[in-house]
Structures are given as structure tokens and as C-alpha cells.
N, C-alpha and C positions, 0 to 999 in steps of 0.2 A: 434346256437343263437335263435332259432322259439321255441327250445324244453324251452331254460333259459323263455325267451315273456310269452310264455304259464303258465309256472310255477307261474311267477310273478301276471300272470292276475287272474289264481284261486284264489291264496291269498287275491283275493278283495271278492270271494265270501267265502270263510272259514272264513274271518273275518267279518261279515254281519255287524254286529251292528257298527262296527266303521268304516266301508265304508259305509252305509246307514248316519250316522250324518255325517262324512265328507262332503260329496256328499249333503245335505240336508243343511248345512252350506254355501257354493259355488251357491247353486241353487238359497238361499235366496240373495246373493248378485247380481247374474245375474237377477234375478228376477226385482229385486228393479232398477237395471240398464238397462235391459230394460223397463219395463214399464215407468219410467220418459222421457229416451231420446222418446220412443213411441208416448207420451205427445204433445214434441215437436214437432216431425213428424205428428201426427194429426193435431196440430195445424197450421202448414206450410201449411202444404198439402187442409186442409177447405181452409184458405184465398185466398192462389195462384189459385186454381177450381175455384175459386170465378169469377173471372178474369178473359179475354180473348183476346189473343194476337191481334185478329184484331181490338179491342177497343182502343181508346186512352180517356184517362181523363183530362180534362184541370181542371186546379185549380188554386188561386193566387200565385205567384211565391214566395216561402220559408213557402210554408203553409206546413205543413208535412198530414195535411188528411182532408179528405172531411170537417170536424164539425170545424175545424180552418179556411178557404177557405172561400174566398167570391168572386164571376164574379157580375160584376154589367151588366145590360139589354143590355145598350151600346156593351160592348165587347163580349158577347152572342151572339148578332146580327152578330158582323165578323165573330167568329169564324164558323158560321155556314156558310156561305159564300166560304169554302172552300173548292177548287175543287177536293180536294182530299178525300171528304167522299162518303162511299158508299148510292147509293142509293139503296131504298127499293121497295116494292109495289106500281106501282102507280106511279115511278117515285117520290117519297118522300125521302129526305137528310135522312139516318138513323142516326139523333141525337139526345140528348134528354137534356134539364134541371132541372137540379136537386137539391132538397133541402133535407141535413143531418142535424139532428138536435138530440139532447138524450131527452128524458125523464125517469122519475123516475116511476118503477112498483115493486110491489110488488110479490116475488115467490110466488108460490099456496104451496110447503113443510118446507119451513122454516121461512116463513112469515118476512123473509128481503128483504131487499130496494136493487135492480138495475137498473145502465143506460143501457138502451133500443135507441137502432138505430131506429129514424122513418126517414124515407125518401117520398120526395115527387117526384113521377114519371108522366111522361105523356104516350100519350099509346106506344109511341116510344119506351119506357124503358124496354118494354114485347120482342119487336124484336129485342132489343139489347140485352136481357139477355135469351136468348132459352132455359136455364137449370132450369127456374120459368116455373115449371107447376100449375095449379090450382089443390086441393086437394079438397076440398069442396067449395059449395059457388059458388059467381061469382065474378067477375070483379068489382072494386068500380067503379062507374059512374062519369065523371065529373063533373066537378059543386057542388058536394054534401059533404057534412059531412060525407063520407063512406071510413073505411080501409079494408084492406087485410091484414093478419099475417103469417106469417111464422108458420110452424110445431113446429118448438123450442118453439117462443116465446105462444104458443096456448098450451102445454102440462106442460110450466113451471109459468106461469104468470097466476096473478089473474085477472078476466075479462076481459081475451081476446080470451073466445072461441067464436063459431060462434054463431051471432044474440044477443052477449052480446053490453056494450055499451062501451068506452075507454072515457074518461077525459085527452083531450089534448089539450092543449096550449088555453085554458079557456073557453071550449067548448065540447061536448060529441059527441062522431063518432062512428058510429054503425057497428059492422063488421059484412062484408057481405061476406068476402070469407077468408081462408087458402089455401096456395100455399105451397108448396113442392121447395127447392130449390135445391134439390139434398146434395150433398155433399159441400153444398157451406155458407160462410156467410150468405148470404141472408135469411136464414130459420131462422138468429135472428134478424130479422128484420119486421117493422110496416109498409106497403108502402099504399100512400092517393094522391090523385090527388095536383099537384105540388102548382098550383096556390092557393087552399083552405087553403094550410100548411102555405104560406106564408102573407097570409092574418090572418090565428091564429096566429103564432108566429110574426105578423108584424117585416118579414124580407123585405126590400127592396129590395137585392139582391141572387142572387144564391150561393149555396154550389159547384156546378162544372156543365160544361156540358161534356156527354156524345157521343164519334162518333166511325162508324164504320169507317174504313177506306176500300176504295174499294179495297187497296191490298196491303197488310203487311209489304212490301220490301217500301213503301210513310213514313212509318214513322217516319225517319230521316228528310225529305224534310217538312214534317207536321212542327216536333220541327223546326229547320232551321227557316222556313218562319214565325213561330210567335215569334220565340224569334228577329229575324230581323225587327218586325212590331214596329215603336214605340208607336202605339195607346192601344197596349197590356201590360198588365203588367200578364202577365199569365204564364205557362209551360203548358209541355203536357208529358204525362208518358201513356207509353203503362198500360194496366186494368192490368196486369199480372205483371209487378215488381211495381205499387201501392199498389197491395197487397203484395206482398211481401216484401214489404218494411214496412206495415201494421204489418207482423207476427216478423220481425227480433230480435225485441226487447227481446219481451216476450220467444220465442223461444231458443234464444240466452241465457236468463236466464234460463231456465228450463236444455237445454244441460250442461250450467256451474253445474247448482246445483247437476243434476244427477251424471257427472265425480269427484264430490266433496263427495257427499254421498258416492259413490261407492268405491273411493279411501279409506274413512274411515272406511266402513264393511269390504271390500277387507283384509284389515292387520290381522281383525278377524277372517276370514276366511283362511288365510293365514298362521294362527300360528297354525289352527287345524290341518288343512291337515302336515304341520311339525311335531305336537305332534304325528300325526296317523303313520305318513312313521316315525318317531323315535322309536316310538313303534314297527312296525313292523318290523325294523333292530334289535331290541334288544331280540326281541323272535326267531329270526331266526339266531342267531348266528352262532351255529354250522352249520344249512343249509349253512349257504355262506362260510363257512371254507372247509364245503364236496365239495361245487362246484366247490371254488378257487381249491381244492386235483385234483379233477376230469378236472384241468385243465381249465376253463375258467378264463381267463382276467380279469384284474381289470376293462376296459373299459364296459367288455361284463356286469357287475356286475351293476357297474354306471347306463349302459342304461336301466338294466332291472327296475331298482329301479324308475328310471325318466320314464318311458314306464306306470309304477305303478300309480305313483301321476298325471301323463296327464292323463290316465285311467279315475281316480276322478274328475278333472277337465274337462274331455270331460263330464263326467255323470250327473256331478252338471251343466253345461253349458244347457246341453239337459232339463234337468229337468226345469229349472227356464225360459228358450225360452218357454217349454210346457205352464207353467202356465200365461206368460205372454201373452201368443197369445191369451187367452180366455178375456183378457182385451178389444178385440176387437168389442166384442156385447155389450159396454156399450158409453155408450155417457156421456160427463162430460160439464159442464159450468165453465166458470171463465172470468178476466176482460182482454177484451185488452189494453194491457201497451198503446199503442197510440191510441186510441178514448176513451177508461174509459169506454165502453161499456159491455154490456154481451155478449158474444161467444159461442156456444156452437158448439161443436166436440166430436167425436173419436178417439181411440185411432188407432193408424196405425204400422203394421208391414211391415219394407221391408228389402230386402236381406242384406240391409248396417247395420242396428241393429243387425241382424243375428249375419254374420259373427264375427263382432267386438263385440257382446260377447262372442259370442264362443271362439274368439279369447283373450278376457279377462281372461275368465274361466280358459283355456288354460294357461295362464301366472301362474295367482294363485295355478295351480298345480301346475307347475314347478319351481316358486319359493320357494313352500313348500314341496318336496321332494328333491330340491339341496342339500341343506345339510347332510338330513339323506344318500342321495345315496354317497354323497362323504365318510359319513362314512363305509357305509358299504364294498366300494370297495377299502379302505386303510387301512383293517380290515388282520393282522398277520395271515396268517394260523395256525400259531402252536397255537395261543391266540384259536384261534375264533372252533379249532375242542376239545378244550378240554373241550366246551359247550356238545359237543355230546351228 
């Protein structure tokens, strides 16, 4: 049986050209289907990093995200009050209040209009988010007309590099620093001292506040005691399923669309690799008549033939994983479905993309060599040696 394997596998290299397009056919499908699902996995993956399981976010109850959300001063005041936040340096509540709000900026490469996340933080917001380092610059000052921007929004937007000035919400704020958010939303994001925000956009109330919890396992007993409170009309979501809750949308569409595109090349790809394994039963006739002589099985025949088109199908899988993993030094923007905002991210490979294309690819041979192997192994001895 190793010796028929063997024989079958040469065949992909004696036929070079019509194993190189099959295979090159397969690759482009895997290709196209990793790189979207990839998409989503970046995009997942930014949001959820965003977030931090010992965080909890309070927001109005049935607000789906910070820029819908409104805490008025009153309820701010309780929920800081609660014994279950950790404290920081100093003995200080680690909480913070917070205003989300869009504005409209202009790209620096294609000179259109997008919503931009500004948020207003206090310095609380710095020890609640560890993963914001400063990149240039410093720190905006309280009291003042001064932002901080994100890497993204400083490399993509029009005057918002550092010492330039921002026109926001009817007034001009000078930036004084970029921050590095790591792998996280925040790097598309504008952050300004909370109180100044709210006095430009004359918001009365907060977009959410911010707390740590002193210890992870209080989370339940947190939600519990405010939804129990009736002076509150708020929730609380741990930082890590708000963001996630943030990505599901848009994620959710990208995964549909990629299993959709994919399905639709797939059948193209699908009918090559059958034309290629039909072709190659019909030039080898006599070979599998001298085989069947020489005694091997119809099964032995079958497998070698399916052994053949998985062959194709593992190549094209390998090949199209290669090119999409170099997607991975690029960074992309686009809107998220729930804030209408600008996002920007990477593309991400993990083992779960891997496999399940591989394992796709995998199918696409096998379903494009069924046929020809069933021919070939129900192929007449006497018919098939007087090819000889």
C-alpha cells in the first residue's frame, strides 16, 4: 500500500503545472478565508485587551455603550461609595468618571470624514488603564484645554499630531501628548480632562463611571447591590464582556461574510481540483488496469487517488495560511457597528483559524477527488490494460 501512496504522490510532481494551479486555486480560497475570519479575530481580540476583568463599568440600564449612557452627579456620588472598590495610592477609591462623546475628523490619506472616540478622563483613568503608556509628550493638565491622542488617531488624522491644535466641541485643545495603548481600543482614541469636556459639549451628566474592584470574585455582590438599590437606575458589566459586547456585532458580520465568500470560491476551487484528479484518471488508465493485474484492490486504488486530491488540498491550505499570516504587519481601520466610531486593529492569527482552514482545504480536496477516485477504482481490468 506505501509503495501504490508513494506512486500517487509523484504524480503531483510529474504533473507540475496542473498541481501548481490546482493547489494555487485552493490557496486563493484559504487565503480569502483566512484573512477575513483573521479580521474578526483582530477585531475581537483589540476590544476585549481593551478591558479588564477587575474593572467594572457602570452605565444607564439598557444603554448598549458608553456614547448612548448617561450617570447623572447624584448617582456617581453612590456608586462611589462602594465598599467593594479597590483602593489605590494614598488610600484613594480607584474610580473614575467618565465622558464618551464622537467627533468628526478628517484622515490625513483619503481626506474623508470619521467618528473619533474623545473621552474625558481624570487622573484616576491612568491607574485604571495600566496598558496607556505615554509615547510623546506629557500628560494634559487639569483645568486646561489640553488632549492626549492615541498612536492611531496621531498617524491617521489630520491635526492631531503633537503641539498641533484640535477643534472640539467649539473650542481649540492643544495636544500635548500621544499615548501608546498597546493592543487596545484606546490608541483610537482623543483623552482631555473630564470636567473641561463637559463644560464644551455642555453635558450635564456622565457617559459612565469607572472602578476597580479590590477582588474579582465581588463582582456578582457589586451587580446584586446596585441593581437592588432603588436610587439607581444603572448596571454594571465587568470592562472585559463591555467590550465584548462592543465587538460582537461587527465580528459576527465579518465571520458570516468570510463562511459566505468562502463557500462561493470553495465550489470553484472545487470543480478544479475534480477536473485535475479526472484528468489525471484518464491519462493513467492503463497504469491502474496494470495495478488492479498486479493485484491491488479496488479500495487500495480509491485511497490512493483520495491520498492524491488531500495531497492538493493540504498544499493549497499550507500555501494560502503562508500568505495570510503576513497580513499580520498591517494594521486596518474601519467603523464600529456599536459606537459608529473609527477602530483601528490587526489582523490576528490563532490556532483556531489554522486548523479550520486547514481543515477546509482539506474537505475541498476531498470532495474534488471523490468522484474521479470512485472512477478510477471501478475501472474493468480488461477495459482499462488495453490503454497500455
Amino acid at each position: 500500500m506505501g509503495l501504490l501512496l508513494a506512486y500517487s504522490l509523484r504524480n503531483l510532481l510529474t504533473r507540475k503545472t496542473t498541481t501548481v494551479l490546482t493547489a494555487a486555486g485552493m490557496a486563493l480560497v484559504v487565503f480569502a478565508f483566512a484573512s477575513i475570519i483573521m479580521l474578526a479575530e483582530g477585531l475581537e481580540k483589540t476590544l476585549v485587551d481593551t478591558g479588564s476583568d477587575d474593572n467594572v463599568v457602570v452605565l444607564r440600564r439598557g444603554s448598549g455603550s458608553e456614547v448612548q449612557s448617561g450617570v447623572s452627579r447624584d448617582q456617581a456620588s453612590i456608586v462611589e461609595t462602594l465598599p467593594e472598590i479597590a483602593l489605590g495610592p494614598g488610600g484613594k477609591k480607584l474610580v473614575a468618571r467618565e465622558l464618551v462623546v464622537l467627533i468628526t475628523m478628517t484622515r490625513r490619506a483619503s481626506k474623508a470624514s470619521a467618528n473619533v472616540v474623545v473621552r474625558g478622563v481624570s487622573e484616576t483613568s491612568f491607574l485604571l488603564r495600566p496598558q496607556v503608556r505615554l509615547a510623546a509628550g506629557r500628560f494634559p493638565s487639569p483645568g486646561l484645554s489640553e488632549v492626549m491622542v492615541g498612536q492611531s488617531i496621531a498617524q491617521r488624522f489630520q491635526g492631531a499630531q503633537l503641539g498641533n491644535e484640535i477643534f472640539i466641541g467649539g473650542r481649540n485643545w492643544r495636544v500635548v501628548g500621544v499615548f501608546h495603548g498597546g493592543n487596545t481600543g484606546f490608541s483610537s482614541e482623543i483623552w482631555g480632562d473630564v470636567d473641561q469636556f463637559m463644560q464644551a459639549f455642555r453635558r450635564p451628566v456622565y457617559s459612565s463611571v469607572i472602578f476597580r474592584l479590590s477582588h474579582s470574585k465581588l463582582y456578582s455582590t457589586v451587580r446584586d447591590r446596585m441593581n437592588g438599590d432603588p436610587r439607581l437606575t444603572l448596571e454594571a458589566k465587568r470592562e472585559t464582556q463591555y467590550y465584548r459586547d462592543q465587538s460582537r456585532a461587527l465580528s459576527t458580520f465579518l465571520r458570516v461574510l468570510g463562511v459566505t465568500l468562502t463557500l462561493v470560491f470553495s465550489f470553484g476551487a472545487v470543480v478544479g481540483a475534480m477536473i485535475t484528479m479526472h484528468s489525471a484518471v484518464a491519462t493513467r488508465t492503463g497504469e491502474i488496469g496494470t495495478l488492479r493485474a498486479l493485484g491491488f484492490q479496488r479500495r487500495s486504488i480509491l485511497l490512493a487517488f483520495l491520498v492524491e486530491s488531500l495531497a492538493l488540498g493540504f498544499i493549497g491550505g499550507a500555501v494560502g495560511l503562508l500568505g495570510a499570516s503576513f497580513l499580520q504587519f498591517f494594521t486596518v481601520s474601519t467603523t464600529n457597528f456599536q459606537t459608529f466610531s473609527e477602530l483601528a486593529f490587526s489582523f490576528t492569527m490563532t490556532f483556531d483559524i489554522v486548523y479550520k482552514a486547514m481543515g477546509f482545504s482539506l474537505i475541498m480536496g476531498f470532495l474534488g477527488g471523490l468522484l474521479p477516485a470512485l472512477r478510477a477504482a471501478r475501472m474493468n481490468i480488461v477495459e482499462a490494460l488495453r490503454e497500455v
